[in-house]
MDTraj code that builds the backbone (N, CA, C; nanometers):
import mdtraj as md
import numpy as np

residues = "UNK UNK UNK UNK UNK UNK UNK UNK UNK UNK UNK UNK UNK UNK UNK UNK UNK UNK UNK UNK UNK UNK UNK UNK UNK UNK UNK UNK UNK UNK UNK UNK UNK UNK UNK UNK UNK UNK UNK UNK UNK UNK UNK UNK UNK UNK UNK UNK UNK UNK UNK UNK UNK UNK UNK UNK UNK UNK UNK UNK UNK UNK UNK UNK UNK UNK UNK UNK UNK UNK UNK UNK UNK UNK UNK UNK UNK UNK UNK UNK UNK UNK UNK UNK UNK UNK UNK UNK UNK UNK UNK UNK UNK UNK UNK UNK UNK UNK UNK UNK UNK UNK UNK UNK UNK UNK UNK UNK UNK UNK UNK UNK UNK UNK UNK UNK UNK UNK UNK UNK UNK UNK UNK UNK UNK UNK UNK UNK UNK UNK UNK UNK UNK UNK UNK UNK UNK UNK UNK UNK UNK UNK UNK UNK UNK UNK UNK UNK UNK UNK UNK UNK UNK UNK UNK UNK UNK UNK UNK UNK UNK UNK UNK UNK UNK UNK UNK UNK UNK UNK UNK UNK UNK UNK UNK UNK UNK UNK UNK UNK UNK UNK UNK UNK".split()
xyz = np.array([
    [14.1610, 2.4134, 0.6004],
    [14.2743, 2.3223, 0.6104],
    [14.2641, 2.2143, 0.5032],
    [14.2202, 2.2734, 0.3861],
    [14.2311, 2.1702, 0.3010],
    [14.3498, 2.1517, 0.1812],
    [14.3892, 2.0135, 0.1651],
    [14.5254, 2.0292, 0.0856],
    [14.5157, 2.0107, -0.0797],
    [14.5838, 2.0575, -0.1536],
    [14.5759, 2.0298, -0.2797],
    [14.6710, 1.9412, -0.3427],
    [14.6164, 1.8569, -0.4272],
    [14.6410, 1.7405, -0.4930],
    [14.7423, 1.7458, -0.6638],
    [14.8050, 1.8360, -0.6437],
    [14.8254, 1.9007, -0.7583],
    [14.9713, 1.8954, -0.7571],
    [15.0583, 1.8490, -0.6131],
    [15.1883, 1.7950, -0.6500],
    [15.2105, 1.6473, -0.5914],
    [15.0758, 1.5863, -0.5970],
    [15.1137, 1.4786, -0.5586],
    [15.1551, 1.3623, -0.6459],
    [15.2312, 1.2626, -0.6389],
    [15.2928, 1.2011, -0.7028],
    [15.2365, 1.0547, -0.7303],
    [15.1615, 0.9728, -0.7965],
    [15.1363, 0.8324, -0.7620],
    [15.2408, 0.7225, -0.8260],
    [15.3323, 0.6607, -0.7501],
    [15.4749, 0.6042, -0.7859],
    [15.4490, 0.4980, -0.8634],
    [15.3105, 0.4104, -0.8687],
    [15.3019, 0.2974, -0.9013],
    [15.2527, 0.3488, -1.0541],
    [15.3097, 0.2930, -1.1722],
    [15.2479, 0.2978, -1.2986],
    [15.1154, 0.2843, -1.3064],
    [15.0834, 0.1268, -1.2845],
    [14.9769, 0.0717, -1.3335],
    [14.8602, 0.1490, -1.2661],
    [14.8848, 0.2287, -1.1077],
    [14.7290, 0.2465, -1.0902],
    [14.7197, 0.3954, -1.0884],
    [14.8094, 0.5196, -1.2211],
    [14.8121, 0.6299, -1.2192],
    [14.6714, 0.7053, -1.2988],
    [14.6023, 0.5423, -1.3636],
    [14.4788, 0.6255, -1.4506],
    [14.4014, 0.6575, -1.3169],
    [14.3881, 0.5411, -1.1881],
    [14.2996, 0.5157, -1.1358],
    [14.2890, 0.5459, -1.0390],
    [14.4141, 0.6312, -0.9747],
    [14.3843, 0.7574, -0.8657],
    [14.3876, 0.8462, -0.8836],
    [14.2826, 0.9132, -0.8987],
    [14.2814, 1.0808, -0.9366],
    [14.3045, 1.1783, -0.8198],
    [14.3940, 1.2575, -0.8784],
    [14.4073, 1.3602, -0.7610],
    [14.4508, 1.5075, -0.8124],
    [14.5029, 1.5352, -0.9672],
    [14.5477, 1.6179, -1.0122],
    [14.3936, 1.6883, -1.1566],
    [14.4273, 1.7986, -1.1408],
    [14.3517, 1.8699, -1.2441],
    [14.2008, 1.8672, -1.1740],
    [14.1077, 1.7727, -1.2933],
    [13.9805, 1.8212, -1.2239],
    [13.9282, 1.7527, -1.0525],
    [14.0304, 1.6608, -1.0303],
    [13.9883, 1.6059, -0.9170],
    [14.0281, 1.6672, -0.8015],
    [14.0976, 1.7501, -0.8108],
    [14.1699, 1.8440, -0.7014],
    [14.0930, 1.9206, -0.6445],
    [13.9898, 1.9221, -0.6016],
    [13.8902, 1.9582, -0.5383],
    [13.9041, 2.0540, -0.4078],
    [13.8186, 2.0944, -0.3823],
    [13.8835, 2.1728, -0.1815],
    [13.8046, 2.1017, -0.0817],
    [13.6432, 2.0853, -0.1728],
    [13.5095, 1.9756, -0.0624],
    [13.5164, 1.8291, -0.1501],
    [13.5748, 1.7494, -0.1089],
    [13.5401, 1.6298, -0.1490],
    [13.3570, 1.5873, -0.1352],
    [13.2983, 1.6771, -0.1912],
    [13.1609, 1.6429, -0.1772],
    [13.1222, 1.6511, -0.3331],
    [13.1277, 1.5739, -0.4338],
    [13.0525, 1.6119, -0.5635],
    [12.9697, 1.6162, -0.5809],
    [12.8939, 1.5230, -0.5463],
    [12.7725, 1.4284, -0.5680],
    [12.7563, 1.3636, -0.7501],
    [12.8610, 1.3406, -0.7602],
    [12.8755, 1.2994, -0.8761],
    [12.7960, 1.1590, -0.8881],
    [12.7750, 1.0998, -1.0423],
    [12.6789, 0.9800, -1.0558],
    [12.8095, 0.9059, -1.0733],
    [12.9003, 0.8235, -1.0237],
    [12.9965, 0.7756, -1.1012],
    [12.9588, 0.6119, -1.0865],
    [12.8676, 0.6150, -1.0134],
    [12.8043, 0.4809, -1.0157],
    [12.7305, 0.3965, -1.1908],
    [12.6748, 0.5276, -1.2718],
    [12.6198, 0.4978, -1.4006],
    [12.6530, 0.4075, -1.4067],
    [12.7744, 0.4474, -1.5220],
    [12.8683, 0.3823, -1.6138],
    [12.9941, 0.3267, -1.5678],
    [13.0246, 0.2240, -1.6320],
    [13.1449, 0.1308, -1.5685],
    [13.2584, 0.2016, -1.5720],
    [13.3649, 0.1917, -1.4715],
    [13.4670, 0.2405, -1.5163],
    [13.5066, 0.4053, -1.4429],
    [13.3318, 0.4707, -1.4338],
    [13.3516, 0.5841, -1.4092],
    [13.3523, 0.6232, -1.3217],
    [13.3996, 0.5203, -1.1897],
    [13.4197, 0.5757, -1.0764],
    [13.5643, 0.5981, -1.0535],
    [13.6516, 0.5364, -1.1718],
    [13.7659, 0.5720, -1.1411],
    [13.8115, 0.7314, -1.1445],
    [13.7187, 0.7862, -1.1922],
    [13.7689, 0.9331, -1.2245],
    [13.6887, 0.9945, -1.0911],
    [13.6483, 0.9585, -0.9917],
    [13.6188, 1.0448, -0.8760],
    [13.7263, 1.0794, -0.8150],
    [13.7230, 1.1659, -0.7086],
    [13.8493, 1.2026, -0.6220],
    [13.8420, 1.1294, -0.5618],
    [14.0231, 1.0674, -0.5018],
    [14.0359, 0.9430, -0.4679],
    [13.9845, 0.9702, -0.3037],
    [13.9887, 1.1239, -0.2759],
    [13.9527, 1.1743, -0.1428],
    [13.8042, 1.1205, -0.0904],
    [13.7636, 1.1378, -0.2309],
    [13.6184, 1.1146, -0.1916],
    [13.6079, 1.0083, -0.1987],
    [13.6332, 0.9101, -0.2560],
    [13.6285, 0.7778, -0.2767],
    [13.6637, 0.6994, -0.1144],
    [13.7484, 0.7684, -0.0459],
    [13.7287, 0.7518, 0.1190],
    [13.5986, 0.7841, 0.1612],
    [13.5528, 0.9221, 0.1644],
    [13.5112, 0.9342, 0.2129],
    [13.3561, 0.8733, 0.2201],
    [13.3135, 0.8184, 0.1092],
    [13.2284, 0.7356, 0.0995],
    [13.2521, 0.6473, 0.1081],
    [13.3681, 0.5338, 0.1335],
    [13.3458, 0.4086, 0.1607],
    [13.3547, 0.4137, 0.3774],
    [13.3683, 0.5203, 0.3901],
    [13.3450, 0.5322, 0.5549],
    [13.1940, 0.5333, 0.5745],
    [13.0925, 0.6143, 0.5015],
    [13.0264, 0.5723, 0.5468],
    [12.9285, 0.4854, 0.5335],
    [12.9570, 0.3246, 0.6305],
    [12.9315, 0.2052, 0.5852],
    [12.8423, 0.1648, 0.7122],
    [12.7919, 0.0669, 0.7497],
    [12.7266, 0.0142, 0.8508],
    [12.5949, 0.0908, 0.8838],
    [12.4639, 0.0384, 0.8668],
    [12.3605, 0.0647, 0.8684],
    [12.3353, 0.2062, 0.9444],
    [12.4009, 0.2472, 1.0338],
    [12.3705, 0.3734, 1.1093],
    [12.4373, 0.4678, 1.0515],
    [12.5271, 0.4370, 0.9943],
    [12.6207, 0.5578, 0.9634],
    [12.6025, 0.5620, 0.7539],
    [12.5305, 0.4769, 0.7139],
    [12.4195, 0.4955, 0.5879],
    [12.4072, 0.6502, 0.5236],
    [12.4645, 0.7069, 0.4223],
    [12.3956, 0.8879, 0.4038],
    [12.4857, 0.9378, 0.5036],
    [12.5549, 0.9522, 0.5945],
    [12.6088, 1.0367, 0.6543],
    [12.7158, 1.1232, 0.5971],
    [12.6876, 1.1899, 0.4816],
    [12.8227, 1.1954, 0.4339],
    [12.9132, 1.3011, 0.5121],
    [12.8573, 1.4221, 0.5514],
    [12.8885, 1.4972, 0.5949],
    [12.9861, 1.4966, 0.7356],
    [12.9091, 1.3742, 0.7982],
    [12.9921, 1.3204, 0.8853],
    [13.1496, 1.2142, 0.8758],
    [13.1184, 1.1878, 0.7595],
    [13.2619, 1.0841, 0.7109],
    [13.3511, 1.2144, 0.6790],
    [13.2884, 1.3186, 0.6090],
    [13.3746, 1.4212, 0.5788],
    [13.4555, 1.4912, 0.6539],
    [13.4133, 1.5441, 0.7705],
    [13.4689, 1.5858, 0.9015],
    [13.5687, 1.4950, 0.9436],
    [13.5384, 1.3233, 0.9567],
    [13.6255, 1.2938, 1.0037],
    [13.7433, 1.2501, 0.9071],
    [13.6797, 1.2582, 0.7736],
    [13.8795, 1.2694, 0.7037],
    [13.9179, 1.3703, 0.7102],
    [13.8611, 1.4611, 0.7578],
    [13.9258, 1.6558, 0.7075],
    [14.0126, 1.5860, 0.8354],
    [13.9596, 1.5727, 0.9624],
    [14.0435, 1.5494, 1.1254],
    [14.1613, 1.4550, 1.0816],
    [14.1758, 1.3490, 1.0001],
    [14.2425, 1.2528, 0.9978],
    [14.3381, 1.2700, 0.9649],
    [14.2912, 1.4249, 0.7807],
    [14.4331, 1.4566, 0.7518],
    [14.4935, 1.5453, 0.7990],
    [14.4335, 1.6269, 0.9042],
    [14.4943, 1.7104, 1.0228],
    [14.5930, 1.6893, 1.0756],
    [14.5720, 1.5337, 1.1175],
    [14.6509, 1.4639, 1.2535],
    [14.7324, 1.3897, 1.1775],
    [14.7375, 1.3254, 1.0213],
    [14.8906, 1.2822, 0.9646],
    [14.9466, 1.4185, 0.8934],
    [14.8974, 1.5029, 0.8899],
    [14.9860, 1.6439, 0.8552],
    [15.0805, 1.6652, 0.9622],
    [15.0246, 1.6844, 1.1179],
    [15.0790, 1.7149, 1.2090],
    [15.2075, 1.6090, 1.2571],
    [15.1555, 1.4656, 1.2198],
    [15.2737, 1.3812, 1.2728],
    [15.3694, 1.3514, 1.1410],
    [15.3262, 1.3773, 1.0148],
    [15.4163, 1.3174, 0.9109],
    [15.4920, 1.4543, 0.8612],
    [15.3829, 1.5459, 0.8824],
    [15.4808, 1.6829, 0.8271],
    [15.4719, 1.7159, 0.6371],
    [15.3975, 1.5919, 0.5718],
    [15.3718, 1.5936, 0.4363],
    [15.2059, 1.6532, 0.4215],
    [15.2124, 1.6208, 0.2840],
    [15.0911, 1.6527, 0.2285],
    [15.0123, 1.5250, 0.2590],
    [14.8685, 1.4799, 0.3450],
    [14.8070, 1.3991, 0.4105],
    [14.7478, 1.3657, 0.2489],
    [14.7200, 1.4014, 0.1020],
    [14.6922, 1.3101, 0.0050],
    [14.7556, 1.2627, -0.0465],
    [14.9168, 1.3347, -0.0431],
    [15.0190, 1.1905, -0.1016],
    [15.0231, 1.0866, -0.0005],
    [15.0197, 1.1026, 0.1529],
    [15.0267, 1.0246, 0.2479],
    [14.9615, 0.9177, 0.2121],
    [14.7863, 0.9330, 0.1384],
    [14.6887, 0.8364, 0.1418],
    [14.7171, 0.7436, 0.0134],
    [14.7513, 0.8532, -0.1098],
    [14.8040, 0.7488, -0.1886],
    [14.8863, 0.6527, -0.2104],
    [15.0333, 0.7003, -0.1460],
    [15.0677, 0.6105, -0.0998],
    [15.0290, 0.4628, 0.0211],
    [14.9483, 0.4562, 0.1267],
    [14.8988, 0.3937, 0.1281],
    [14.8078, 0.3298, 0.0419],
    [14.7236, 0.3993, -0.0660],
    [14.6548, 0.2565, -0.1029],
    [14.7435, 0.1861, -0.2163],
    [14.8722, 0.2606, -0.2586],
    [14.9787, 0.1876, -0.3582],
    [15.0047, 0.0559, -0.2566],
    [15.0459, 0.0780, -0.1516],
    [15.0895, -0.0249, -0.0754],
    [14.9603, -0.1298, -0.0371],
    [14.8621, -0.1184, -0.0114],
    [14.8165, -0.1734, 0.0402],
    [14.6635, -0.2590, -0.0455],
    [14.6957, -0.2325, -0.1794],
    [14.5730, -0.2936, -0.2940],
    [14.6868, -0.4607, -0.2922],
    [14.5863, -0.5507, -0.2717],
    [14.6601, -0.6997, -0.3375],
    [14.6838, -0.7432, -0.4498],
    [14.8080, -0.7222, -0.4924],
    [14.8480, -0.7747, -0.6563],
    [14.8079, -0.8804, -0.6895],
    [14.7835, -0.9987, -0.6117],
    [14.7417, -1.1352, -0.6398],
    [14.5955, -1.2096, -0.5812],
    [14.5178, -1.2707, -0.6047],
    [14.4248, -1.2865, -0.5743],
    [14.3567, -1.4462, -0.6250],
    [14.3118, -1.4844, -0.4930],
    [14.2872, -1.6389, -0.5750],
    [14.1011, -1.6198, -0.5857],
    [14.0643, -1.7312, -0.6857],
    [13.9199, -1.7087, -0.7119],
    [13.8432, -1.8462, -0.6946],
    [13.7562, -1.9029, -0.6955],
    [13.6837, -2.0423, -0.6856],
    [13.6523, -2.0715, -0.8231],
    [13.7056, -2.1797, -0.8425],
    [13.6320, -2.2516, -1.0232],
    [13.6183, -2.4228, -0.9689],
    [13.5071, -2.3733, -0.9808],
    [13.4516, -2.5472, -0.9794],
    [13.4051, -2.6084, -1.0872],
    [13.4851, -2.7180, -1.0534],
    [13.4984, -2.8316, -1.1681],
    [13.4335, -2.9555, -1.1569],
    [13.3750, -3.0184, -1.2097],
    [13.3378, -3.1465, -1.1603],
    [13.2751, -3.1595, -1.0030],
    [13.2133, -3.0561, -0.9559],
    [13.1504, -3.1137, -0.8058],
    [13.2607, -3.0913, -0.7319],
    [13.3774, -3.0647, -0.7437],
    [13.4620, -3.0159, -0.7073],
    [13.5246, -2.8321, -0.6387],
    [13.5411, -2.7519, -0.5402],
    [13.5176, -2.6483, -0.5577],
    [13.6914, -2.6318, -0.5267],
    [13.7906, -2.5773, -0.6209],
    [13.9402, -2.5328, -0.6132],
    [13.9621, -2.4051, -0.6460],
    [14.0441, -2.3805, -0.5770],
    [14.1145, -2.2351, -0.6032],
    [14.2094, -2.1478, -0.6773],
    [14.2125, -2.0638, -0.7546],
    [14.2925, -2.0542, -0.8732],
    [14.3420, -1.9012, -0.8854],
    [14.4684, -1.9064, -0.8496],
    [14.5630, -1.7540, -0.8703],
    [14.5230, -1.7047, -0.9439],
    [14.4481, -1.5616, -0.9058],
    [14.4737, -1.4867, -1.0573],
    [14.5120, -1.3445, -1.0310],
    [14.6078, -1.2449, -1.1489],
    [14.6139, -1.0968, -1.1194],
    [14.4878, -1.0644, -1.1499],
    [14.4991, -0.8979, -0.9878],
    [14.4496, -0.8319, -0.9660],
    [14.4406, -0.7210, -1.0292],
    [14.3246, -0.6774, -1.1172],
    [14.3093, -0.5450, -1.2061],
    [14.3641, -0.4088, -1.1228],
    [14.4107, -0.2985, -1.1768],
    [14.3810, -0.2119, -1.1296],
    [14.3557, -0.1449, -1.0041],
    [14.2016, -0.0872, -1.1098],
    [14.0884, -0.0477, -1.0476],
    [14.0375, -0.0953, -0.9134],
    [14.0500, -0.2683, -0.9159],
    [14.0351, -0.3243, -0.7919],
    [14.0892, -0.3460, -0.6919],
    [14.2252, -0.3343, -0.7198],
    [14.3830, -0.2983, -0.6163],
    [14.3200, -0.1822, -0.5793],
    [14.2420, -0.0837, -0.5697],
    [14.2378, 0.1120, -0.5480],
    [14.1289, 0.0732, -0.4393],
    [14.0024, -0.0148, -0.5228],
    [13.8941, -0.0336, -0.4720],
    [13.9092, -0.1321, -0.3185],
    [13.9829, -0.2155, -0.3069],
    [13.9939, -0.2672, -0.2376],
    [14.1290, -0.1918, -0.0997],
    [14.1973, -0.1670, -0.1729],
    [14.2336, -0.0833, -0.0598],
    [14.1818, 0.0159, -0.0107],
    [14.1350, 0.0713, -0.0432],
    [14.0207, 0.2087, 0.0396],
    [13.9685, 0.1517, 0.1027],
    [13.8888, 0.0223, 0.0498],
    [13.7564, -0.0518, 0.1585],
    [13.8664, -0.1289, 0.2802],
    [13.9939, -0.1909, 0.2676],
    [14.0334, -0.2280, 0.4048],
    [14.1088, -0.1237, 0.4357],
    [14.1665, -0.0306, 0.4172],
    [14.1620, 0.0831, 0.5158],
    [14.0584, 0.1253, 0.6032],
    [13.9311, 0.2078, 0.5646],
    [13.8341, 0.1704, 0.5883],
    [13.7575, 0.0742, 0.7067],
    [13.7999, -0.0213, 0.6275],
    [13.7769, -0.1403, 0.7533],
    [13.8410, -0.1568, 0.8740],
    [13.9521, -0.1889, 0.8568],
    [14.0451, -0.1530, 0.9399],
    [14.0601, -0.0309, 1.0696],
    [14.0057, 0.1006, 1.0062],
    [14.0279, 0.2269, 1.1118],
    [13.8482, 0.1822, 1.1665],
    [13.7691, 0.1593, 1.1331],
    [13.6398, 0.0856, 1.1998],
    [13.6712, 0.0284, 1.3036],
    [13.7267, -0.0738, 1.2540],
    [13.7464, -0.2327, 1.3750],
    [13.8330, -0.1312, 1.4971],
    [13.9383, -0.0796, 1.4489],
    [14.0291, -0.0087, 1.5658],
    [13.9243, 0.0244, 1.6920],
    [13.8418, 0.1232, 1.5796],
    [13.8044, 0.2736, 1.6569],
    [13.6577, 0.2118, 1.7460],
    [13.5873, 0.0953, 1.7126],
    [13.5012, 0.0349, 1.7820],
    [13.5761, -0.0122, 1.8922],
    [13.4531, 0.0211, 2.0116],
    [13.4530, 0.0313, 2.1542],
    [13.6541, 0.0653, 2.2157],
    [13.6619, 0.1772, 2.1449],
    [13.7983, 0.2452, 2.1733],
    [13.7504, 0.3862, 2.2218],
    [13.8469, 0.4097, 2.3394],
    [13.8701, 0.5062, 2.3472],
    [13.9143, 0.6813, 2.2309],
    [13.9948, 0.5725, 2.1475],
    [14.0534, 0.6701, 2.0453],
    [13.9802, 0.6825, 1.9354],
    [13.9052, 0.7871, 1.8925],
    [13.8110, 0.8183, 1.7734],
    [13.8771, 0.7944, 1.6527],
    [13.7142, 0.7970, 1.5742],
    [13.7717, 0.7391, 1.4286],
    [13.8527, 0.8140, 1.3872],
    [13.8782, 0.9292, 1.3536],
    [13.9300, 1.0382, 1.3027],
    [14.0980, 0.9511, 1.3433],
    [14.0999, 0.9812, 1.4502],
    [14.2995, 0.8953, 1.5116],
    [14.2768, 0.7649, 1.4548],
    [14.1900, 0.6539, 1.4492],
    [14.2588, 0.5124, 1.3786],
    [14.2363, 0.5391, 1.2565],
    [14.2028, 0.6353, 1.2055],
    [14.1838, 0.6368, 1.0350],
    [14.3358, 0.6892, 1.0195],
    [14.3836, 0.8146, 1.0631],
    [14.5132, 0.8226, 1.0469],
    [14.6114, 0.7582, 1.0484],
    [14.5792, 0.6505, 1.1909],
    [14.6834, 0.6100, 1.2093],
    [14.7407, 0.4749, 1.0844],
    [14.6024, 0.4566, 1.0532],
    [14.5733, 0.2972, 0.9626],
    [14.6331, 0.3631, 0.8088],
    [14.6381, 0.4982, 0.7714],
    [14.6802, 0.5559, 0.6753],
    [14.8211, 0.5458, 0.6998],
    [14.8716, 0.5617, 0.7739],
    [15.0187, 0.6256, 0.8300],
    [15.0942, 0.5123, 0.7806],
    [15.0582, 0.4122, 0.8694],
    [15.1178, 0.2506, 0.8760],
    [15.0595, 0.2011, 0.7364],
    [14.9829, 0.1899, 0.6872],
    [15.0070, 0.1798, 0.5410],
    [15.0590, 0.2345, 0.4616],
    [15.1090, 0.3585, 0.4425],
    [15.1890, 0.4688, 0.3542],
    [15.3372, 0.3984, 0.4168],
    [15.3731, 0.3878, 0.4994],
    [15.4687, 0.3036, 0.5425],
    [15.4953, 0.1630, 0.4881],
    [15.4108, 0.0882, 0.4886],
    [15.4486, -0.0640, 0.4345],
    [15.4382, -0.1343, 0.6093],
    [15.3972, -0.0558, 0.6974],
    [15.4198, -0.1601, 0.8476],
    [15.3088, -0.2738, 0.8781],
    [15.3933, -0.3475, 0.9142],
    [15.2590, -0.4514, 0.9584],
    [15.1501, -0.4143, 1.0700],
    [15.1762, -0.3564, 1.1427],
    [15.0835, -0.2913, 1.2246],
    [14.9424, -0.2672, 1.1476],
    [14.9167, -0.2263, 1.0015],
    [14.8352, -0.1988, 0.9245],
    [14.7263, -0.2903, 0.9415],
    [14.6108, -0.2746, 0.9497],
    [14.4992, -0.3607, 0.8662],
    [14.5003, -0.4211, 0.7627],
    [14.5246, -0.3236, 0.7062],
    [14.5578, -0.3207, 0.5268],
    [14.6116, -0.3686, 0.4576],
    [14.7744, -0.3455, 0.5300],
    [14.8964, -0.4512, 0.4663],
    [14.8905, -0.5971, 0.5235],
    [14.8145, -0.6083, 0.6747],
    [14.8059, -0.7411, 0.7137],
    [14.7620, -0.8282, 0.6130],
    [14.5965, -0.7684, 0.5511],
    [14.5047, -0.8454, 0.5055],
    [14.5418, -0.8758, 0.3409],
    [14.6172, -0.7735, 0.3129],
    [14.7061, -0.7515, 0.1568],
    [14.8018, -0.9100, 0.1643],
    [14.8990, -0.8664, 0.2952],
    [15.0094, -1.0310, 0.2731],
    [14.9300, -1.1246, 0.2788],
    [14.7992, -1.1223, 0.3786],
    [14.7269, -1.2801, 0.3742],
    [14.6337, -1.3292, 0.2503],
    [14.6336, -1.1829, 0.1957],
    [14.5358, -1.2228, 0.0861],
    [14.6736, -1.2635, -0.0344],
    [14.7799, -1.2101, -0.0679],
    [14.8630, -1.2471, -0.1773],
    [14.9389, -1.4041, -0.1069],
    [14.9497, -1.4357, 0.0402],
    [15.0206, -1.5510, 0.0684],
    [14.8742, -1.6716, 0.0250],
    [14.7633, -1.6467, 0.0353],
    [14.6308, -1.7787, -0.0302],
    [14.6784, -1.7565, -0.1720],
    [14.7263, -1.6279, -0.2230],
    [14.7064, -1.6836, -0.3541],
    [14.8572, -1.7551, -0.3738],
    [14.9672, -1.7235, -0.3550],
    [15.0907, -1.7915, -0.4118],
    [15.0539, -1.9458, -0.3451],
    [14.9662, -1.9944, -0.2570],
    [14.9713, -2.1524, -0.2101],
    [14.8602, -2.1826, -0.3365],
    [14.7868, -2.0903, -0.4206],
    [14.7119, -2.1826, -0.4924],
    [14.7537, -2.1684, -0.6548],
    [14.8980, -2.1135, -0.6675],
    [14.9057, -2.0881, -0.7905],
    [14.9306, -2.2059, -0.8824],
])
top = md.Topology()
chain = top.add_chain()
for i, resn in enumerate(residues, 1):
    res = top.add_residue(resn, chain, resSeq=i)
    for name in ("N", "CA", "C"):
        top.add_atom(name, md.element.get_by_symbol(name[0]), res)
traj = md.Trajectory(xyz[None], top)
């Protein structure tokens, strides 16, 4: 049940270097074991699939598990196939189009002073950062829930590919771009 990445579309210009999903990234096992850690830059060319699937597994117990993060995105894109009826990797890309923060404020201290200062968000780090609060987000759900990770990972995909506030993602996206427009 695995889908291919090969008509999927990424709408946003700016972050088309930096989600890979077509040609060599189109993968069937999001398992490379690629080094993309080396060299700078070169994690943008991993599959963006995988690029989930390693930022799931996070929190000291779940450390190396990869195999287990894997299972539960294969389940995740099961269950937004079944309710969206699309391809579950345009589903995801579109969520992280929606859900990376264009704006971002930073600390520059001046004089003993510590203020805050608008600045755009690269890229790479709009991609990076949305994976990690998705991510975060289907965590927080799926702790001491009834409903497994596999269902709040979907669901946290769904509602972000959407634009809904219900999201983690898009929550933490408006609160993170509303600090920066108060410090521009």
């Amino acid at each position: 049940a695995e889908y291919m990445g090969d008509e999927v579309q990424v709408n946003d210009i700016s972050l088309q270097d930096y989600i890979s999903v077509k040609d060599k990234a189109a993968r069937l096992v999001p398992h490379s074991a690629g080094r993309f850690s080396v060299k700078r830059f070169k994690k943008a060319t991993c599959p963006v699939v995988e690029r989930l699937v390693n930022s799931l597994m996070m929190h000291g117990r779940n450390n190396g598990k990869k195999m287990k993060a894997l299972n539960i995105v294969k389940h995740a894109f099961e269950i937004i196939h079944l309710l969206t009826g699309d391809n579950p990797i345009s589903v995801l890309v579109q969520a992280i189009v929606n859900s990376g923060p264009r704006e971002d404020s930073t600390r520059i201290g001046r004089g003993g002073t510590v203020r805050r200062q608008a600045v755009d968000v690269s890229a790479l780090r709009r991609v990076d950062q949305a994976i990690k609060m998705i991510c975060t987000g289907a965590r927080e759900s799926a702790f001491r829930n009834i409903k497994t990770i596999a269902e709040c990972l979907a669901d946290e995909i769904i509602n972000a590919s959407k634009g809904s506030s219900n999201s983690y993602a898009i929550k933490k996206k408006d609160e993170i771009e509303r600090m920066a427009k108060t410090n521009r």
